[in-house]
N, C-alpha and C positions, 0 to 999 in steps of 0.2 A: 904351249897349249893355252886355251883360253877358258872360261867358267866352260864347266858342265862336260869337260874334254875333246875339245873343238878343238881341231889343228889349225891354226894361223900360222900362216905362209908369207913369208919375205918376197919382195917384189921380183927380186931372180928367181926365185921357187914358183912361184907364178907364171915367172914366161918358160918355164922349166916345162911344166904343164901344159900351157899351152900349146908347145912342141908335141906332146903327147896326141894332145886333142887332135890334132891338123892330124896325126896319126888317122883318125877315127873319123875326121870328117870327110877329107880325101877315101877312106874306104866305102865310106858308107853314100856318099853319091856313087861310086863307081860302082855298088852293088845294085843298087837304085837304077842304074842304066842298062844292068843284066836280068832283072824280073822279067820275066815274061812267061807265059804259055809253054809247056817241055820244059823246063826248068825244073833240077828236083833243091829240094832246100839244101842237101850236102853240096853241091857244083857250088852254090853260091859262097857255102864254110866255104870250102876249097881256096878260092879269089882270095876271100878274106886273109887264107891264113898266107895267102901267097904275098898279098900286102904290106902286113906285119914283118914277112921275114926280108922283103923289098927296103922296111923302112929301119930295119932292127930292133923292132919292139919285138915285144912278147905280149901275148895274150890276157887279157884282166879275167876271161873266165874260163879258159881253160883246163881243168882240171880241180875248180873252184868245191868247196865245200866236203874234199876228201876227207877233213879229219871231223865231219859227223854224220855222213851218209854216201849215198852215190858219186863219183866226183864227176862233173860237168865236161861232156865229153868234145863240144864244139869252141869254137872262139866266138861263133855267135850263137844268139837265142835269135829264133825263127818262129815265129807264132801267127798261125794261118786260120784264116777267120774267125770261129769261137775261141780260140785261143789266146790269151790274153798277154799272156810274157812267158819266157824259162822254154819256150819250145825248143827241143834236141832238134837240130838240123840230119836231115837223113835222105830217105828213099824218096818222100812225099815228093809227086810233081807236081808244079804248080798247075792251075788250071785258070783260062779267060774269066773273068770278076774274082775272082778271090782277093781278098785283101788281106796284105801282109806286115806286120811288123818284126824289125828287125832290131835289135838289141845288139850294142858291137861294145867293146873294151880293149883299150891298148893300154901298155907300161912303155914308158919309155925314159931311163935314166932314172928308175927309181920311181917315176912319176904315172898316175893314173889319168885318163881321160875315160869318157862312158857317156854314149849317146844313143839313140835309138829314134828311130823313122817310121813311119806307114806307108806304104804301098800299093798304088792297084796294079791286077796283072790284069793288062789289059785293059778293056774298056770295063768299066765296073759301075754298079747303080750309083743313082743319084744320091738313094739313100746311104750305101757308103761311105762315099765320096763327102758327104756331110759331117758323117759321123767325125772321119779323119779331119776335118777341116776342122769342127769344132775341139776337138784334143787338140790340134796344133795349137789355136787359137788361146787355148787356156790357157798351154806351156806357155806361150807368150804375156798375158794377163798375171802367172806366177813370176817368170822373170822380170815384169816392170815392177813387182811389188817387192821384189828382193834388194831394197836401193840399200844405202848405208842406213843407218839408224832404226832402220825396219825391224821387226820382228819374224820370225820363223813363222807364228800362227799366222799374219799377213800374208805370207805367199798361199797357203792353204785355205785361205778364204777369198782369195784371188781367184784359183782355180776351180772353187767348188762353183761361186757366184758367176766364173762366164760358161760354165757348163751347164747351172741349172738354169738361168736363162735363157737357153737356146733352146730349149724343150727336154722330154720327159728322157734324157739318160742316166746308167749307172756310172756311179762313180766309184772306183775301187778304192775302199777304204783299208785292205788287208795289205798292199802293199806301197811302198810311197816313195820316195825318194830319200837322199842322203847327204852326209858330207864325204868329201873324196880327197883324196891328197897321196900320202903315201902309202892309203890302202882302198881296196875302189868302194870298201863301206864304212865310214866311221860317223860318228856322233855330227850334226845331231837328226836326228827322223824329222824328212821332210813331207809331214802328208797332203794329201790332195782336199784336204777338207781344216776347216779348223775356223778358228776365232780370231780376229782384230789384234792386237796387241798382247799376245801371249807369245811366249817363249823365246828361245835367246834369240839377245842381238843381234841385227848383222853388223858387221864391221870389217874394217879392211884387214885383207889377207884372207879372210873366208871363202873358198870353193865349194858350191854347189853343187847335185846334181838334182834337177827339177823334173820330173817325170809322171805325166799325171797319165794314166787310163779311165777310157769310157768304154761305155759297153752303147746299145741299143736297144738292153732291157733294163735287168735286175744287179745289184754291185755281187752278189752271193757269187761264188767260187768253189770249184773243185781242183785239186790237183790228182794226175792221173796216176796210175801204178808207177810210172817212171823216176815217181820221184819228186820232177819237177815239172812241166809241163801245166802249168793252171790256164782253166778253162772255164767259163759261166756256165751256172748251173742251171738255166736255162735253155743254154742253145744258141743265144744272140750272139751276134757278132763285136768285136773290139778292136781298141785302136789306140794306140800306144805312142807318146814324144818323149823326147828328152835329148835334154842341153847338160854340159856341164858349164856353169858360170862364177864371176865373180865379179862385187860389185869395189867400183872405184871412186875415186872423188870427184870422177866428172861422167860418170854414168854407169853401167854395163857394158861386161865383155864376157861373150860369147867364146869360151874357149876351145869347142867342137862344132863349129861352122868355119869356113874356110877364111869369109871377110871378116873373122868375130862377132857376127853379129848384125854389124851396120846396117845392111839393107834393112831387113826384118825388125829391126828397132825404129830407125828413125821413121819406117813408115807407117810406123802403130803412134809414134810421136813422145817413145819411149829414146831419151841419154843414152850415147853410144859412147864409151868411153876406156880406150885400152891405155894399158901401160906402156909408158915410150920406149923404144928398144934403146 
């Protein structure tokens, strides 16, 4: 363990992980290729959980948070247009524009991965389609700030700076990202906002998970009767990324995208750098 109770992870433990991820990345395109119109959000749990037991993991949120309230009844979180993360996958069918994000968690070997996508079903506005583009964008802006020597508040001021630039979105400050390892939430909070050169380290063996939300309106939040389910308190619509990562001595690696990363790095002009097997 490292200051502040940071799991730091040996270079096996990391490709350990890794394995995990590919879990999660492989799911999560193949879910991404089943959106569509009649689709209801439980068919798509289903695939998922059908993948998992293809792969022999087990689920990061399945049953997640029984010992302090409702316990988490899908493998994925499905959150369809105002809805922002935590949505129960069920009856809802999808419909032409909707946009969707999709929250997935695999174990595998002890080991967690945790990623999460946007979606359109269908042909979906333009304004959407931006929304999502600028969240992707940001995750990305977070991961190049997350190098070795960096700070925590750095990737949070990454994220906040390439969202407020694009124009007038919220930025979800109630939930944020984490550290991951051999549990899919530990120390330390990674939020989507923050300051320059505060909080801990990074340093090798550190896994990430970077996950920033934007809204179309207001950051303000509700969660519904269910429990879980959070939604804008407005109405606007949201859009949700997220990588698990870790930074190396010769760049970033993407350990829930299937290349680790590479495309999407080097063409932002951001170090692609995995562990040799």
């Amino acid at each position: 363990m490292f200051g502040r109770g940071i799991e730091i992870k040996t270079p096996d433990q990391l490709k350990a992980m890794r394995r995990a991820g590919l879990v999660v990345a492989r799911t999560l395109v193949a879910l991404g290729e089943h959106v569509a119109p009649g689709v209801t959000t439980r068919e798509l749990d289903l695939l998922a959980r059908d993948m998992l037991a293809s792969a022999g993991a087990e689920s990061s949120f399945l049953g997640y948070g029984a010992s302090w309230g409702p316990p988490f009844t899908g493998v994925t979180c499905i959150s369809v247009n105002d809805e922002i993360v935590h949505g129960i996958p069920g009856d809802r069918v999808l419909a032409e524009g909707d946009l969707v994000s999709v929250d997935f968690g695999a174990i595998l070997d002890g080991w967690h991965g945790d990623a999460a996508r946007t979606f359109g079903v269908g042909a979906i506005s333009a304004e959407n389609a931006e929304l999502s583009r600028i969240t992707e964008e940001s995750m990305w802006a977070g991961i190049g700030a997350a190098h070795l020597g960096a700070r925590i508040g750095d990737i949070g001021a990454a994220v906040q700076s390439s969202i407020s630039s694009a124009g007038d979105y919220g930025i979800i400050r109630e939930y944020t990202g984490h550290g991951i390892g051999t549990e899919m939430h530990m120390s330390p909070d990674v939020p989507n906002w923050g300051k320059k050169g505060r909080g801990a380290r990074i340093v090798e063996g550190m896994a990430l998970a970077i996950e920033p939300m934007a809204t179309l309106g207001t950051e303000e939040t509700v969660e519904l009767d269910d429990e879980w389910t959070v939604v804008t308190a407005d109405g606007s619509w949201a859009s949700h990324w997220e990588n698990t990562v870790t930074a190396t001595k010769h760049g970033m690696w993407v350990l829930t995208m299937q290349d680790g990363g590479e495309q999407a790095l080097t063409s932002r002009g951001l170090p692609f750098g995995p562990l040799a097997d």
